[in-house]
N, C-alpha and C positions, 0 to 999 in steps of 0.2 A: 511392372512386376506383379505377380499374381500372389493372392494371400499367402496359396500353400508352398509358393516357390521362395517367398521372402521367410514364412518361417521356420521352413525348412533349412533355409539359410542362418536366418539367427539363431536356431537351436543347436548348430555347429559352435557357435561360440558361448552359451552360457549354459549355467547347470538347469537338471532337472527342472519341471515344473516355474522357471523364470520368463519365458515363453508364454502367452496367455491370449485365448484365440476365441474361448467360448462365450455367448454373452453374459452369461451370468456372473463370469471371470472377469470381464470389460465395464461393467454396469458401473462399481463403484470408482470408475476413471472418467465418467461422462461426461462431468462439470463442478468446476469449483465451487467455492461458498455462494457464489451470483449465481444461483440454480436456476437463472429466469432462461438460461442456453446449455443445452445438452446435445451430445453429439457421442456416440458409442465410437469407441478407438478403433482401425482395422486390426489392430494387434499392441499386444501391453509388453514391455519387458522391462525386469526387475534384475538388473547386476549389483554385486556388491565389490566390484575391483574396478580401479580405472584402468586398467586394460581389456576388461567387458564392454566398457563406455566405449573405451577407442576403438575397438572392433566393430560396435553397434554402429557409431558413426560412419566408418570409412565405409560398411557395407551399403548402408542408406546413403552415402556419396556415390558409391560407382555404381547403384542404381536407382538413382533419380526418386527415390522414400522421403515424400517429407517426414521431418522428428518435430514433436514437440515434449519440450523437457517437462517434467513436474516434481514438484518438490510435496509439502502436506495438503497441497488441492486448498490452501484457505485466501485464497484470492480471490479478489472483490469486484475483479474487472472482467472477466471469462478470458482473462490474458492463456492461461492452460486449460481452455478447452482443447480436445484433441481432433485429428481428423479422422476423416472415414477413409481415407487411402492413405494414413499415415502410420506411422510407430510413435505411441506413448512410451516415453522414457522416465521411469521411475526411480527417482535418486533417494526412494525413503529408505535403503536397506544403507546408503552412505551418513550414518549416523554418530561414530564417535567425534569424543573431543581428541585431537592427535598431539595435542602439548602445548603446556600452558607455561608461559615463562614468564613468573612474576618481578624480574629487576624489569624484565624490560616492557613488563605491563601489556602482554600480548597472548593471544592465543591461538592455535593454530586447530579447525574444525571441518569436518565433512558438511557438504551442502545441506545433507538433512538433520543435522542436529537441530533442535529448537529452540528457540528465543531463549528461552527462560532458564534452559537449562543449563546454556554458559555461566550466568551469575550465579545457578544454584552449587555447580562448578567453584570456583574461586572464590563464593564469600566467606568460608574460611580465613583468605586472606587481605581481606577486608576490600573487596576488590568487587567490580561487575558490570556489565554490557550497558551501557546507558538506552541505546532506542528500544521502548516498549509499547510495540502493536498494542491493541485490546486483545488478541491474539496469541498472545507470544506463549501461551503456555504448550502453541500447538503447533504453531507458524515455523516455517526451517529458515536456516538463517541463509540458505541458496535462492529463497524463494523474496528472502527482505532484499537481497543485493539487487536480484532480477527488477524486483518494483522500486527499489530505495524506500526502504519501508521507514515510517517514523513511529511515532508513539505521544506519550504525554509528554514527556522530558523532550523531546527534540526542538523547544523551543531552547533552550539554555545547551542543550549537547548537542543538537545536531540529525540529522536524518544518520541511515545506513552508510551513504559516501562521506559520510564525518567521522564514521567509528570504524572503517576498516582500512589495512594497510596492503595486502597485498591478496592476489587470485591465482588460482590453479584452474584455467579455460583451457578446453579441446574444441578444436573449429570444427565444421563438420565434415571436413577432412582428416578426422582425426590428427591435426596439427596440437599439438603441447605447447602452450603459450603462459610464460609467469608475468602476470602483469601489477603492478607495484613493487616492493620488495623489503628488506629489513629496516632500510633509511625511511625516515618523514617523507622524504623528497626524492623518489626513481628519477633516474635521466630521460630525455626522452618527452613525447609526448605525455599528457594525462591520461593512458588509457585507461585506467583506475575508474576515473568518471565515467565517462564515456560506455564502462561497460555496466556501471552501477545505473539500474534502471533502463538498461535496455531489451527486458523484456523477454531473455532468453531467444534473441531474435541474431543474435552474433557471436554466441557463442553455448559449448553447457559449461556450468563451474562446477570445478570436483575437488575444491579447497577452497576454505575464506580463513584470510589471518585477519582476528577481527582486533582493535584496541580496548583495553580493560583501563577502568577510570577507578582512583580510590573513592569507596563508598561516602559521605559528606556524613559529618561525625553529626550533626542534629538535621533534621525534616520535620518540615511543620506545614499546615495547612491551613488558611485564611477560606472559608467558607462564605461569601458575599450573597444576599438578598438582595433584589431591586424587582421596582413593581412595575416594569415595564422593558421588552427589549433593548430599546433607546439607553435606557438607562445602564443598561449593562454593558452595549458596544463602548458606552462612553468611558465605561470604566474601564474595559482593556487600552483603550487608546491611552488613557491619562497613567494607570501603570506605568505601561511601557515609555510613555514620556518622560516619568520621571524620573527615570535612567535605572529604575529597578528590572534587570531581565531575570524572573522566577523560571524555575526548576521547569515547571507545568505551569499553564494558563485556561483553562479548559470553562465554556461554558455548556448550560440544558436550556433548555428552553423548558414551558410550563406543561406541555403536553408530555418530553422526555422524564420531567421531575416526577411525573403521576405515573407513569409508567416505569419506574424506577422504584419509587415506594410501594406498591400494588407487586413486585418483583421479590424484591428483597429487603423491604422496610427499614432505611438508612439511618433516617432523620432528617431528610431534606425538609426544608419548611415548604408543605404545601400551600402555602398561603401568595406565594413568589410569582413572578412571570419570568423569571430567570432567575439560575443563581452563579456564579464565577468558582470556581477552586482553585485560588492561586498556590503554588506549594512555594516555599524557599527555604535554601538549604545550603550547609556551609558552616561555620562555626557557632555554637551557640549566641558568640556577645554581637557577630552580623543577622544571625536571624533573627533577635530578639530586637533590634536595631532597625532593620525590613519588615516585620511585622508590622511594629508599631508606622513608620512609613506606607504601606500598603493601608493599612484600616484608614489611614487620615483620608489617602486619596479615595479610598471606596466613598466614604461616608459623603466628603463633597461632591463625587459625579453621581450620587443619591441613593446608595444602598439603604434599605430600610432594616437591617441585621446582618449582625456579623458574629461569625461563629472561629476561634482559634481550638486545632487540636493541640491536647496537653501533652499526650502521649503516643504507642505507635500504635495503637488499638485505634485509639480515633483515627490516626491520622490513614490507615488501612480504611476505617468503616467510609468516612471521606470518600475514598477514591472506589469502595466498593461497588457503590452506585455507578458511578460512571466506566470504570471496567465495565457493568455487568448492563450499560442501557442499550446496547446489543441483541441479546438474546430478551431481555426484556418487552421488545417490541413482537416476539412471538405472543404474548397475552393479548395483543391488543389487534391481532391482523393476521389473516393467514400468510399472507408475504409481506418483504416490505424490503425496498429497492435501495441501497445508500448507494449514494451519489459523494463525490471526493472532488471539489474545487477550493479552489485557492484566489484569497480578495487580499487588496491594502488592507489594512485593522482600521481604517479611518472611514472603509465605506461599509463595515460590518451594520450598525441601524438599517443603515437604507438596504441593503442588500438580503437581511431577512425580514424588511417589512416586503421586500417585491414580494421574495419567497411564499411569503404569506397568502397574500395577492393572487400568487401563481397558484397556488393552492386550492381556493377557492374557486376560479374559474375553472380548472379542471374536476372540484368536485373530489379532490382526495387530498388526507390527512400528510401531514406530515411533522417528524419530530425531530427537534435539532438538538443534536449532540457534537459538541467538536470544539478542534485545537484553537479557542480563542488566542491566542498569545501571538502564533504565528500564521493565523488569518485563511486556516484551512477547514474548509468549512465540509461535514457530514449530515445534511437533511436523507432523512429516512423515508419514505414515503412507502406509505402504508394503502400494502390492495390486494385482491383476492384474483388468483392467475386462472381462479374456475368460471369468473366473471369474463364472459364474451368481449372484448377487445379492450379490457382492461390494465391487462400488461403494455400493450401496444400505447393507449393514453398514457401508463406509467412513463415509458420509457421516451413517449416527446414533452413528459414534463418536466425530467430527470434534464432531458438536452436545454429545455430556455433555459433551466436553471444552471448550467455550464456555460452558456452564451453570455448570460447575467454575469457570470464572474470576469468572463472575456472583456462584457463590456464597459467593467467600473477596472480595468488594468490588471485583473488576475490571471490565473493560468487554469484550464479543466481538471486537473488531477496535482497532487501533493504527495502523496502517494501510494495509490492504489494502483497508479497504470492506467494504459489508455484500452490496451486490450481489444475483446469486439465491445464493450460500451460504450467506451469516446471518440470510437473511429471515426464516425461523421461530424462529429464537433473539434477534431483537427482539423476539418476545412474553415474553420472559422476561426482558428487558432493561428495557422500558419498559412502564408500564402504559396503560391506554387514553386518560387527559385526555392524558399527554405524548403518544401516537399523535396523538390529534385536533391538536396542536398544530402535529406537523408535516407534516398534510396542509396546515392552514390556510396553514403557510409557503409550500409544493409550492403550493398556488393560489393564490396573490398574486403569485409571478412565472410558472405554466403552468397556466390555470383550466380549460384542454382535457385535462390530462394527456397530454401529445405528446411532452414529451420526457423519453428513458429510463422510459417505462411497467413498472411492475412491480417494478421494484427498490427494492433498500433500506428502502423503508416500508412494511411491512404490512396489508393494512386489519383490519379489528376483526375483522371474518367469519374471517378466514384466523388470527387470534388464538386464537379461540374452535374453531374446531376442530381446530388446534395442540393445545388443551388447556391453554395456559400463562397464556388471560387472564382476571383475576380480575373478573367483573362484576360490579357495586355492585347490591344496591335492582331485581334483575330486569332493570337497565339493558341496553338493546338498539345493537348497530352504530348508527350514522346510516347512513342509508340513501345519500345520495350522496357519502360516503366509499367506498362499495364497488366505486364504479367504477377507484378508486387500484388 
């Protein structure tokens, strides 16, 4: 179908100026936060009813339009890049909160509402969304279901599939589908999960009923020094062994620490090769109870300072740094590539001394920031995309270091998504019956492959000349698999 026949077509169904065809109009839809991939949309539309959506879909069904959904574009994976003979579908004009029902500690919100603003929502009544991206003050909470987004807290609460209860999905047939519902426990298959991180690849969501948790009457935060990485993996391990599971668990490494106080002047001790920020939270006489327990374990697996906030000022200034060692790494790099794997907590030392390793032989920086607690690891790596085949070294060093997680029993992503980032490091994640598995899935709710084409799942072809996939008995791709 031809540009000016499709939006000729979809200008039949939404209002003025929602249609958007020019480049200049196109431009800021190109590429998410992972700016290293850009691709200009053949056309943008912006509805604000789900009967726009349905329309937009069933027209892109009965004429073969791929869609790619987006929500605030702050993904990490180029999971919402768009295509050049596709429709970008803009969900940021579905922004209200649509009903908050505090007995039953739920809320009911459009795809684009953002993270933060749920809890900024409800903490009147003492009440608020537990997963907190670095993000979340911008992040939609369509875009966290899509990736199963987590945060600090999602060691003790849980990723996105732990806080939400039920979905408003349109297939791209325009089919209406409620998946979860007012109970804990829908009949039926899990399709709850199943739709949680997959990528806007099965369906679009135009509802999230998310769960609200009563706020924890005291938060405090344990600030750990150690003069060595070893020493600090050791301390999340010994933590978490000693049946303490805190709020957050979050380690920096010493490059992240200097680029964090050079940013916004915390108070980290620059003196560290790492430092931990455990939080725990709960009643004052068990935090004050887990405190005291945490500093013991810090000090024997060999913290060299320990810092308690007294109050919520510190315990904000704490966490400020590391919310903010993100943009911080703008000072230090014209780019700088985050990588999202996932290791045991037991093989954290050896896993960013490789890191390190890997580092050096490639000749670029990298700073580590991320979820120590539950073993999901964010190196940074830092490089300049004006530098002749620089990106390109980036991005095969980004990949050992997702093979590295593969190969101590992690997974490539926790959650950022696989996207076009981790596509070729799915051949080394999964073999080919689970590939075949989850086309089969991908074609039982998009048998066109329309929506979000290309991402996340590899076909067999692109495996095999990756080099990563092991073929059985001569066994050959399926042939229409390849169109995935």
């Amino acid at each position: 179908m031809s540009l000016d026949s499709i939006t000729t077509a979809l200008r039949k169904h939404l209002p003025k100026g929602r249609v958007l065809t020019q480049p200049e109009e196109l431009r800021p839809y190109e590429c998410d936060a992972l700016s290293a991939y850009r691709q200009l949309p053949m056309v943008v539309v912006i509805p604000d009813t789900f009967e726009q959506v349905q329309s937009v879909l069933r027209l892109c069904s009965e004429h073969k339009v791929p869609v790619v959904a987006r929500g605030s574009g702050t993904g990490l994976s180029g999971g919402a890049m768009p295509l050049e003979n596709g429709v970008l579908l803009s969900l940021a004009r579905f922004n209200r909160i649509l009903d908050i029902d505090v007995h039953n500690r739920v809320a009911r919100v459009q795809p684009g509402v953002t993270n933060l603003s749920i809890s900024n929502a409800v903490a009147d009544d003492g009440l608020y969304y537990a997963p907190d991206p670095s993000s979340q003050i911008a992040c939609s909470i369509g875009g966290n279901v899509a990736e199963n987004a987590g945060g600090v807290h999602c060691l003790k609460y849980g990723l996105t599939t732990h806080n939400i209860q039920a979905l408003e999905v349109l297939t791209i047939d325009g089919t209406h589908l409620t998946i979860g519902g007012q109970a804990l426990d829908a009949p039926g298959y899990d399709l709850l999960a199943l739709m949680t991180g997959s990528e806007g690849m099965l369906g679009v969501i135009t509802e999230v009923t998310v769960k609200l948790l009563p706020r924890p009457e005291v938060a405090q935060v344990v600030m750990a020094a150690f003069d060595s990485v070893d020493a600090a993996g050791a301390g999340v391990t010994a933590v978490i062994a000693s049946g303490i599971i805190p709020a957050g668990l979050e380690l920096l490494d010493k490059p992240a620490i200097d680029a964090v106080e050079k940013f916004i002047h915390t108070g980290y001790p620059k003196h560290a090769a790492a430092i931990l920020l455990c939080e725990l939270d709960g009643t004052q006489e068990d935090v004050t109870a887990q405190i005291e327990r945490v500093n013991r374990v810090f000090k024997e697996a060999g913290a060299i300072d320990l810092q308690v906030s007294h109050n919520e000022a510190e315990r904000q200034r704490f966490w400020a740094g590391r919310k903010a060692a993100f943009p911080a790494m703008g000072r230090l790099s014209p780019d700088y590539y985050c990588m999202d794997g996932t290791i045991p907590r037991k093989h954290l030392a050896h896993v960013l001394n490789q890191i390190s390793t890997l580092s050096e032989a490639y000749g670029l920086p990298i700073c580590n920031v991320f979820h120590a607690g539950d073993g999901n690891l964010h190196p940074l790596i830092l490089y300049d995309a004006n530098q002749a085949g620089e990106l390109e070294r980036t991005e095969e060093l980004g990949g050992k270091i997702l093979e590295l997680c593969v190969e101590v029993g992690g997974t490539i992503t926790g959650e950022h998504g696989v996207g076009l980032e981790k596509i070729n490091q799915m051949c080394v994640q999964f073999n080919a019956a689970e590939l075949r598995q989850f086309h089969a899935i991908k074609s039982a709710f998009d048998a066109d492959n329309l929506l979000n084409p290309g991402k996340a799942i590899p076909t067999l072809h692109r495996c095999a000349e990756f080099g990563a996939m092991h073929v059985h008995h001569g066994e050959l791709p399926h042939p229409e698999l390849e169109r995935f």
